[in-house]
PDB file of N, CA, C and O in Angstrom:
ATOM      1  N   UNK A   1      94.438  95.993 104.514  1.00  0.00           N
ATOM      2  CA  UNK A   1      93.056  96.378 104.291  1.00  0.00           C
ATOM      3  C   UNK A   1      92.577  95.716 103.008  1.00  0.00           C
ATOM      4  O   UNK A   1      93.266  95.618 101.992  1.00  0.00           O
ATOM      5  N   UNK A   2      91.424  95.303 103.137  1.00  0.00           N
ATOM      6  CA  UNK A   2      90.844  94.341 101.943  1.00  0.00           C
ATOM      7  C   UNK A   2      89.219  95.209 101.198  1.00  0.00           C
ATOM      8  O   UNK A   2      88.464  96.066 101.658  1.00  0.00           O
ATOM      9  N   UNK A   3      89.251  94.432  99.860  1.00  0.00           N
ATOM     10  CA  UNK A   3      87.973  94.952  99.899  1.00  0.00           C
ATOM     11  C   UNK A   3      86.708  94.661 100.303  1.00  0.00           C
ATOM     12  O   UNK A   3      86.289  93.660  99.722  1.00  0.00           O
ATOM     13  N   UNK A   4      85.676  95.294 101.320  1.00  0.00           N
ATOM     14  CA  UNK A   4      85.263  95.162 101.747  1.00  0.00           C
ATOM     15  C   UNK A   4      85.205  96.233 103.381  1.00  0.00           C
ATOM     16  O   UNK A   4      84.366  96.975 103.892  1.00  0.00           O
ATOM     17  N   UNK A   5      86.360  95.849 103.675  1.00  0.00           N
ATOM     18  CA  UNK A   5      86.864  96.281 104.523  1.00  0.00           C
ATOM     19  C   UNK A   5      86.173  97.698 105.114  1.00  0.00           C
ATOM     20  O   UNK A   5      85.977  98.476 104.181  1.00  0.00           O
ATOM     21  N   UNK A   6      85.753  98.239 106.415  1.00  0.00           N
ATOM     22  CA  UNK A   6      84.777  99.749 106.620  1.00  0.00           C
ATOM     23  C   UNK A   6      86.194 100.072 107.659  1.00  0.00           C
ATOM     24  O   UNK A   6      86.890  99.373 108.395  1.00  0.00           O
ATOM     25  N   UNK A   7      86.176 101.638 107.231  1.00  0.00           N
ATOM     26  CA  UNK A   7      86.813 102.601 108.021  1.00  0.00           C
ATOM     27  C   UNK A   7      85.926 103.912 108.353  1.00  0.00           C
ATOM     28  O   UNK A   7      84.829 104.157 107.853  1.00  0.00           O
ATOM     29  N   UNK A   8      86.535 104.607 109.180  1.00  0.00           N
ATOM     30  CA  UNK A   8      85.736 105.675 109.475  1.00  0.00           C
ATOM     31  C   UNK A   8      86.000 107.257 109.484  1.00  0.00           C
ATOM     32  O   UNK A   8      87.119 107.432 109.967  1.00  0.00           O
ATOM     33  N   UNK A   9      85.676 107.918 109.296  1.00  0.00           N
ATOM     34  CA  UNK A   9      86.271 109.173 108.703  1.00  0.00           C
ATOM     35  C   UNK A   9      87.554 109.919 110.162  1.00  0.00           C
ATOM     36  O   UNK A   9      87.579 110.090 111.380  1.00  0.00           O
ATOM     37  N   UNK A  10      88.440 110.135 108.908  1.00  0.00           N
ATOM     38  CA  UNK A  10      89.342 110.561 109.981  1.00  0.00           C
ATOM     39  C   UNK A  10      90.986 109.429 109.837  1.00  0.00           C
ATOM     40  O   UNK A  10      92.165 109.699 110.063  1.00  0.00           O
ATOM     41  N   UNK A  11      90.356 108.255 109.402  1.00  0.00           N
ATOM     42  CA  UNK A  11      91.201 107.467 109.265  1.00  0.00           C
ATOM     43  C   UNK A  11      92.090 107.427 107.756  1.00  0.00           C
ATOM     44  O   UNK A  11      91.528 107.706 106.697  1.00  0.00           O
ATOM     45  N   UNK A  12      93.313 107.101 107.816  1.00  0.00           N
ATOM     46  CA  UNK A  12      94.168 106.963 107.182  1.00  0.00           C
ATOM     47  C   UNK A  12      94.064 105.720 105.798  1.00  0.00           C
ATOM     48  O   UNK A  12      94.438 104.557 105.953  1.00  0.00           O
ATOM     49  N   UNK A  13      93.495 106.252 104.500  1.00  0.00           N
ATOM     50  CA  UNK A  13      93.768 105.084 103.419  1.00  0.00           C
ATOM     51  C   UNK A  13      94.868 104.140 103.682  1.00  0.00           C
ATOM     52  O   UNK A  13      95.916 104.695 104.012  1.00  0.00           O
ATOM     53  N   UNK A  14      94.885 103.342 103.643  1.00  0.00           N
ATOM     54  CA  UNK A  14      96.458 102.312 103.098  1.00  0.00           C
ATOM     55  C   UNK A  14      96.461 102.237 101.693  1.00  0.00           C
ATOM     56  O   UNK A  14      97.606 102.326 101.249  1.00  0.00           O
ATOM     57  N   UNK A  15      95.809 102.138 101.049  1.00  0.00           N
ATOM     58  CA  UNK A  15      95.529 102.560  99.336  1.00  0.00           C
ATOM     59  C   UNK A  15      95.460 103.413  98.074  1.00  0.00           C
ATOM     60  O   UNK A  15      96.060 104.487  98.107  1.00  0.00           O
ATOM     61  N   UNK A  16      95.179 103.267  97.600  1.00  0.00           N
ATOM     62  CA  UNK A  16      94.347 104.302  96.371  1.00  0.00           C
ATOM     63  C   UNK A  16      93.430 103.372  95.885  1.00  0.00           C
ATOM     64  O   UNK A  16      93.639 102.344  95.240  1.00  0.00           O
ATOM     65  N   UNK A  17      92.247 103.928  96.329  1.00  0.00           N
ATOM     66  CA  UNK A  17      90.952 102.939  96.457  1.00  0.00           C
ATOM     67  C   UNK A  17      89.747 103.977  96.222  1.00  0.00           C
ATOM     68  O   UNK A  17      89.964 105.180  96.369  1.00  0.00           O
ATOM     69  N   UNK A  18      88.708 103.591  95.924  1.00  0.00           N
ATOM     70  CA  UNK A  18      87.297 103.925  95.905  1.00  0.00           C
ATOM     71  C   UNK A  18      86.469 103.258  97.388  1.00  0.00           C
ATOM     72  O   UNK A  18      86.848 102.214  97.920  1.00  0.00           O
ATOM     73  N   UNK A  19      85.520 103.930  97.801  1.00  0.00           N
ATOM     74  CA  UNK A  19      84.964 104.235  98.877  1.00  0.00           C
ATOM     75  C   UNK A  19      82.949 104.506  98.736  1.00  0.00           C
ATOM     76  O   UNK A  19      82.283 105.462  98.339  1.00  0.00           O
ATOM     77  N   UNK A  20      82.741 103.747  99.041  1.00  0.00           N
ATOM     78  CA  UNK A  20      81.253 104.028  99.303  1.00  0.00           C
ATOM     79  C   UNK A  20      80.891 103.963 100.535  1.00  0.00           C
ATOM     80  O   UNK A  20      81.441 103.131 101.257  1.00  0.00           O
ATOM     81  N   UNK A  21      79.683 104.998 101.163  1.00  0.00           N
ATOM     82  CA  UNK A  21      78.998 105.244 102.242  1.00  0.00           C
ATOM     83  C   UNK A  21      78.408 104.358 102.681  1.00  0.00           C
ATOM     84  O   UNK A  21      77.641 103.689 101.989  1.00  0.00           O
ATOM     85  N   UNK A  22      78.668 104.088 104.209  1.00  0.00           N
ATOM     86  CA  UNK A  22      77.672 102.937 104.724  1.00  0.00           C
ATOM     87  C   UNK A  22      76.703 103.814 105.751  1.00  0.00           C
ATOM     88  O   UNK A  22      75.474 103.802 105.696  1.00  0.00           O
ATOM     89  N   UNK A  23      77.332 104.417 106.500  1.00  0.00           N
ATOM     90  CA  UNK A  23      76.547 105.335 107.396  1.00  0.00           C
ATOM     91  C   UNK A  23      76.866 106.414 108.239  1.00  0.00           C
ATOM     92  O   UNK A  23      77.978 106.430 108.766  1.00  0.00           O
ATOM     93  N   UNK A  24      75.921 107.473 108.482  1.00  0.00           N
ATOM     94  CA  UNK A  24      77.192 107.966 109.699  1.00  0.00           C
ATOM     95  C   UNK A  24      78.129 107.323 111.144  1.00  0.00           C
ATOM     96  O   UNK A  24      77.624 106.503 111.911  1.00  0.00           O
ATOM     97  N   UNK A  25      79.079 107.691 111.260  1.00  0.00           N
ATOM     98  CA  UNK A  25      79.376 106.997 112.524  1.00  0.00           C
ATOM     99  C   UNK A  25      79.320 107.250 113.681  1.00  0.00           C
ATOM    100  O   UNK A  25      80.153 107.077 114.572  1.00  0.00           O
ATOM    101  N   UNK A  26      77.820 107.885 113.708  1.00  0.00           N
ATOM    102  CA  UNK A  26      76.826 108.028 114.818  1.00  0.00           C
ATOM    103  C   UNK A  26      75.821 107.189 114.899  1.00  0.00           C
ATOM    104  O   UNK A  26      74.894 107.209 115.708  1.00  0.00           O
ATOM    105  N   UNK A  27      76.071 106.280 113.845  1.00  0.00           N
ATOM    106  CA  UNK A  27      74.764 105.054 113.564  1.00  0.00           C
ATOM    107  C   UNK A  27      73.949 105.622 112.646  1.00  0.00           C
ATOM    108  O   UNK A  27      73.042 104.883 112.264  1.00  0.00           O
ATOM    109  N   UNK A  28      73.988 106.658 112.194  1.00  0.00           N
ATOM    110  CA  UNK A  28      72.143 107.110 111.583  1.00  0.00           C
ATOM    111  C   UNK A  28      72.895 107.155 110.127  1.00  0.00           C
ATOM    112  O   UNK A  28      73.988 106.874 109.635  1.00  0.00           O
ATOM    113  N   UNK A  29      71.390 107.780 109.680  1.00  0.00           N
ATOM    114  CA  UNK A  29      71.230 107.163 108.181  1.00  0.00           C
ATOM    115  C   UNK A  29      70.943 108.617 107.311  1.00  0.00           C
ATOM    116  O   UNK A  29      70.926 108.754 106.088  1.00  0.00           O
ATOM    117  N   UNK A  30      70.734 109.614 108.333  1.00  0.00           N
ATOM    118  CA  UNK A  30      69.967 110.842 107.856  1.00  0.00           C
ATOM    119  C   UNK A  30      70.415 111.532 108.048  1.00  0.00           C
ATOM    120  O   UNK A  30      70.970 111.367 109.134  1.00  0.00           O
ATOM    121  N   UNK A  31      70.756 113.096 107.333  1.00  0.00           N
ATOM    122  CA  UNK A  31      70.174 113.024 106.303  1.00  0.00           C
ATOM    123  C   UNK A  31      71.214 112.247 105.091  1.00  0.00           C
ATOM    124  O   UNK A  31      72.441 112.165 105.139  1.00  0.00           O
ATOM    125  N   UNK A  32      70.399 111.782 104.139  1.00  0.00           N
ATOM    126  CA  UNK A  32      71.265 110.843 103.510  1.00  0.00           C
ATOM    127  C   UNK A  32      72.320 112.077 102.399  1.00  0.00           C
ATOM    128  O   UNK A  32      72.035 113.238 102.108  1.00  0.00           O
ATOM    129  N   UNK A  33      73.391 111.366 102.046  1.00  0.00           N
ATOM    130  CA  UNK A  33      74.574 112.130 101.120  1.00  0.00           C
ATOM    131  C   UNK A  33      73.924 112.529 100.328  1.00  0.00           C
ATOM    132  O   UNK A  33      72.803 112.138 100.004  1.00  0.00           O
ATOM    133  N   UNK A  34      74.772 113.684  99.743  1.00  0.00           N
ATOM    134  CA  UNK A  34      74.056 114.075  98.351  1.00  0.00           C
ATOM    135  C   UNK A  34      74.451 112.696  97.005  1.00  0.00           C
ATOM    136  O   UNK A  34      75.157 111.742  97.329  1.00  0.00           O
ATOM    137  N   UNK A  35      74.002 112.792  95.875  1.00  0.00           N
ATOM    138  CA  UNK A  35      74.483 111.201  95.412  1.00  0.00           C
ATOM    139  C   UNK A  35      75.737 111.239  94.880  1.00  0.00           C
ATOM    140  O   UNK A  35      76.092 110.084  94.647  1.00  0.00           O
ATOM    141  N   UNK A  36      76.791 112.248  94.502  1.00  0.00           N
ATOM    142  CA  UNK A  36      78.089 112.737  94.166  1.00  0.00           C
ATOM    143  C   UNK A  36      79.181 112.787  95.734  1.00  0.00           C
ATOM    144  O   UNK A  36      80.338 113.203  95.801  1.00  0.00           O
ATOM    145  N   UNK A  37      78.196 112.129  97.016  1.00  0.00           N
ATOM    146  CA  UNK A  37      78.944 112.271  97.781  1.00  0.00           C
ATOM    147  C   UNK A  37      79.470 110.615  98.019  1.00  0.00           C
ATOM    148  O   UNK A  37      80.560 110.202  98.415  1.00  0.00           O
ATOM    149  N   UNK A  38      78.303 109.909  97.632  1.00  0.00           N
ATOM    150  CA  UNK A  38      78.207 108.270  98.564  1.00  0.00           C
ATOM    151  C   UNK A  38      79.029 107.631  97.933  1.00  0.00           C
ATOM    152  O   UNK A  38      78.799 106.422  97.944  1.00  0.00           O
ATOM    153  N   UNK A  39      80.527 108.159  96.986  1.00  0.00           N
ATOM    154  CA  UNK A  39      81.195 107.103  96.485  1.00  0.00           C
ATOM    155  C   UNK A  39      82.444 108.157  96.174  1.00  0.00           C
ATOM    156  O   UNK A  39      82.359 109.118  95.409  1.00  0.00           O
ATOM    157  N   UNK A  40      84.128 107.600  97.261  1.00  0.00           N
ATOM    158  CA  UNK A  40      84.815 108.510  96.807  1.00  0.00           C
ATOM    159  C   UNK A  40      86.340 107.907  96.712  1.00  0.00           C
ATOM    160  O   UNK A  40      86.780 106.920  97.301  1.00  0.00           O
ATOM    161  N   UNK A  41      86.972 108.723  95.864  1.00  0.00           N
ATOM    162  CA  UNK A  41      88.305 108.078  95.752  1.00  0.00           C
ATOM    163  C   UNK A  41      89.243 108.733  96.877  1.00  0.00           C
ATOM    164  O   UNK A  41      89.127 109.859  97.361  1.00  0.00           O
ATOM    165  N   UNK A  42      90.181 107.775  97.170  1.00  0.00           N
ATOM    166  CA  UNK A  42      90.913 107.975  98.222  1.00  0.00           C
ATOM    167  C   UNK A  42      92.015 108.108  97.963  1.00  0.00           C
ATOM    168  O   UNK A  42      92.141 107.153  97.197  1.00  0.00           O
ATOM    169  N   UNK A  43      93.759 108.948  98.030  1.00  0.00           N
ATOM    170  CA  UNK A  43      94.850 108.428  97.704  1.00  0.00           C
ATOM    171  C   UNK A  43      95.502 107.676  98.975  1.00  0.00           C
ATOM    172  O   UNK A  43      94.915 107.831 100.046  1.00  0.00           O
ATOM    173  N   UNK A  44      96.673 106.867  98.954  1.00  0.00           N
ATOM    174  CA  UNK A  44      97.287 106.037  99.951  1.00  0.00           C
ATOM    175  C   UNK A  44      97.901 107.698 101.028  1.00  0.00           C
ATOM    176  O   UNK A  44      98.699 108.547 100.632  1.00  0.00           O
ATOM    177  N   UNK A  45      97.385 107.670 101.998  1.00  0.00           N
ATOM    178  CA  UNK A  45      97.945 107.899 103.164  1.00  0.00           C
ATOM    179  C   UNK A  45      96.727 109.272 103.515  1.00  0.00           C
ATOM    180  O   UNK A  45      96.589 109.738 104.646  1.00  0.00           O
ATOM    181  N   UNK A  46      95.952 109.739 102.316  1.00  0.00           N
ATOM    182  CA  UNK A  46      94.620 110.589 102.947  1.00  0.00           C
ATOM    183  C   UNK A  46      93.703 110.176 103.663  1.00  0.00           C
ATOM    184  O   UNK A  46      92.941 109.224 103.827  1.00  0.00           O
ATOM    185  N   UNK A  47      93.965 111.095 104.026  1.00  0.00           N
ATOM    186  CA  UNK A  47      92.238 110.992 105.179  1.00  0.00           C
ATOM    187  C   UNK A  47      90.873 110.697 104.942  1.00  0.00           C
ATOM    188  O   UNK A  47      90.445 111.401 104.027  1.00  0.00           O
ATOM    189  N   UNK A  48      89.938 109.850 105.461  1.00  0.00           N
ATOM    190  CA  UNK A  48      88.998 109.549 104.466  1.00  0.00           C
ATOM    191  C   UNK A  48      88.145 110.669 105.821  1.00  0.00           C
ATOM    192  O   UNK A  48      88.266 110.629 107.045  1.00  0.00           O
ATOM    193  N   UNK A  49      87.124 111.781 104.744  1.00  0.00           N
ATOM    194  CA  UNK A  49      86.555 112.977 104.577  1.00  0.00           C
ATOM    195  C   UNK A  49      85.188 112.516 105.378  1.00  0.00           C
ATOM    196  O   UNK A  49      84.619 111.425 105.405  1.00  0.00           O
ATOM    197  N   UNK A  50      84.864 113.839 106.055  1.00  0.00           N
ATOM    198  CA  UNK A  50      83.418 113.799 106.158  1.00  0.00           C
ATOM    199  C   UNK A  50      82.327 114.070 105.262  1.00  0.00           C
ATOM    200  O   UNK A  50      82.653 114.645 104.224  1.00  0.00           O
ATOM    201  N   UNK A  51      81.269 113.831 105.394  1.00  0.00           N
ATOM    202  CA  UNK A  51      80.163 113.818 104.708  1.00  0.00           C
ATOM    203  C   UNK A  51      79.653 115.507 104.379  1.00  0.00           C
ATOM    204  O   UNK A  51      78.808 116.158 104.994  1.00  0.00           O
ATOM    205  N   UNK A  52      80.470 115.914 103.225  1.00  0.00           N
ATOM    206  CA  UNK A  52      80.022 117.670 103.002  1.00  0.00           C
ATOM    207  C   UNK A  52      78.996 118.331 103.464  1.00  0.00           C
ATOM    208  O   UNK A  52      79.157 119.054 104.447  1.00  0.00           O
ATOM    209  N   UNK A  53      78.029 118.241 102.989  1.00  0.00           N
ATOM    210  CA  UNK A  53      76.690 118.323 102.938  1.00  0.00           C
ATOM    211  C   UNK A  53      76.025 118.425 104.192  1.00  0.00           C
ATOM    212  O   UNK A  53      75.209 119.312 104.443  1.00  0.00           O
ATOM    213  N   UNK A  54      76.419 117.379 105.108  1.00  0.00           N
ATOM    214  CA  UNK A  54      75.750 117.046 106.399  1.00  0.00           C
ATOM    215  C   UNK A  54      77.039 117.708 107.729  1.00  0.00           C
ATOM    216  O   UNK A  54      76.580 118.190 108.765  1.00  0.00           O
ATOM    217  N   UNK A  55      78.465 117.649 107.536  1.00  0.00           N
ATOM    218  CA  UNK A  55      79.365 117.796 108.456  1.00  0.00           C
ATOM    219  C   UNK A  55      79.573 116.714 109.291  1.00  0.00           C
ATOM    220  O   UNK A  55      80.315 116.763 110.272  1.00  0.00           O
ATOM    221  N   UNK A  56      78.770 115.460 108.845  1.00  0.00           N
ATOM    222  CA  UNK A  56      79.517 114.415 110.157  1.00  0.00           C
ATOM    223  C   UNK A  56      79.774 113.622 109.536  1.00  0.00           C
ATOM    224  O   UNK A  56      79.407 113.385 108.385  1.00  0.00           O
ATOM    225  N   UNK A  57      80.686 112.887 110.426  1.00  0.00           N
ATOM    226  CA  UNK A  57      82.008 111.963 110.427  1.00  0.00           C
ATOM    227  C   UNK A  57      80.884 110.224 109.810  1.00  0.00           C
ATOM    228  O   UNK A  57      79.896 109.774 110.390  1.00  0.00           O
ATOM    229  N   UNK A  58      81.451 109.754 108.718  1.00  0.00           N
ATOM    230  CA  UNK A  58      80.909 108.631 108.303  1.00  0.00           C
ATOM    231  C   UNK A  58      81.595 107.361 108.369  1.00  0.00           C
ATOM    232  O   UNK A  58      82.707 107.270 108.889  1.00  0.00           O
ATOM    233  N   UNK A  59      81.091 106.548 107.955  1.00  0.00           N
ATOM    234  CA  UNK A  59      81.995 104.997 108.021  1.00  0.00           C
ATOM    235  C   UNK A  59      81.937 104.639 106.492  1.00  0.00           C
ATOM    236  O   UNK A  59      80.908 104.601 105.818  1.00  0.00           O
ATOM    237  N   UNK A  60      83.123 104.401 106.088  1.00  0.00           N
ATOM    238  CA  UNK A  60      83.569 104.250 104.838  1.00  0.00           C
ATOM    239  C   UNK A  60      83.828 102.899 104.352  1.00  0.00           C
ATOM    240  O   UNK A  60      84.772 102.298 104.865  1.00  0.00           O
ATOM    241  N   UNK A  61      82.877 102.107 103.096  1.00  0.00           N
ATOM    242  CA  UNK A  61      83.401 100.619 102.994  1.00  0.00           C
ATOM    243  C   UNK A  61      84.008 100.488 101.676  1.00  0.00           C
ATOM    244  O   UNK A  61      83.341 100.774 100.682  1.00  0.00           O
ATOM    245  N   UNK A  62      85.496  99.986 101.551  1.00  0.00           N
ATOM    246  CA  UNK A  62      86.130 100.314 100.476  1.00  0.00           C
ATOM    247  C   UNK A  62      85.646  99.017  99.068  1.00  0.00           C
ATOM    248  O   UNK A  62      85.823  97.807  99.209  1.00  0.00           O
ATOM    249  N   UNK A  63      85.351  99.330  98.454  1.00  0.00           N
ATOM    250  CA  UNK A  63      85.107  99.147  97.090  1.00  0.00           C
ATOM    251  C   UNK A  63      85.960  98.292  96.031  1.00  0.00           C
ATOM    252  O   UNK A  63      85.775  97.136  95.649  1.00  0.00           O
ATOM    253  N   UNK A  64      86.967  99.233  95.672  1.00  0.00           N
ATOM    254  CA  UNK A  64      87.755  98.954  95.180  1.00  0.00           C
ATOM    255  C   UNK A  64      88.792  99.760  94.557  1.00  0.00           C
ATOM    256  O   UNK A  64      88.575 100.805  93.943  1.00  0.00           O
ATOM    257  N   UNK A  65      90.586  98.916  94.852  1.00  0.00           N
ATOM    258  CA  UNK A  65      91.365  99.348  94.379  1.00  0.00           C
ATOM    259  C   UNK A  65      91.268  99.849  93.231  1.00  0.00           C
ATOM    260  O   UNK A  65      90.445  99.595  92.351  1.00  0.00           O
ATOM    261  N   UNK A  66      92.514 100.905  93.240  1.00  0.00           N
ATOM    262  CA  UNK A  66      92.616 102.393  91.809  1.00  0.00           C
ATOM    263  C   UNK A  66      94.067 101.656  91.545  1.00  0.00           C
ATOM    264  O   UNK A  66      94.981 101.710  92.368  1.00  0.00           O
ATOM    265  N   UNK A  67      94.172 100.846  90.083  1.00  0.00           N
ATOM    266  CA  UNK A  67      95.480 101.344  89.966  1.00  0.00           C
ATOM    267  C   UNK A  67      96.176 102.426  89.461  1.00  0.00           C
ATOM    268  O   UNK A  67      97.401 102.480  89.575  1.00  0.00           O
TER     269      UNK A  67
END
């Protein structure tokens, strides 16, 4: 997995990485994250989380490695 790289909630880090919101992965856009939500750290083998606030499943584009 590289950076750049989009996953989708539910799926498994390979990393310890940072994570910003691209969208839900229902396609939509609304309602948008709260702004403490649209950027999150991940450890290697967690689950990347749904969107609190809203309850659905998002697509996650990784950022960048944590060392």
């Amino acid at each position: 997995m590289a950076i750049g790289d989009i996953r989708e909630t539910g799926r498994k880090s390979e990393h310890f990485a940072e994570y910003v919101w691209v969208s839900y992965a229902d396609g939509t856009q609304e309602p948008e994250p709260q702004e403490d939500e649209m950027r999150i750290t991940v450890g290697i083998g967690e689950h990347l989380p749904v969107v609190i606030s809203s309850g659905k499943a998002a697509l996650w584009r990784m950022s960048a490695y944590i060392d």
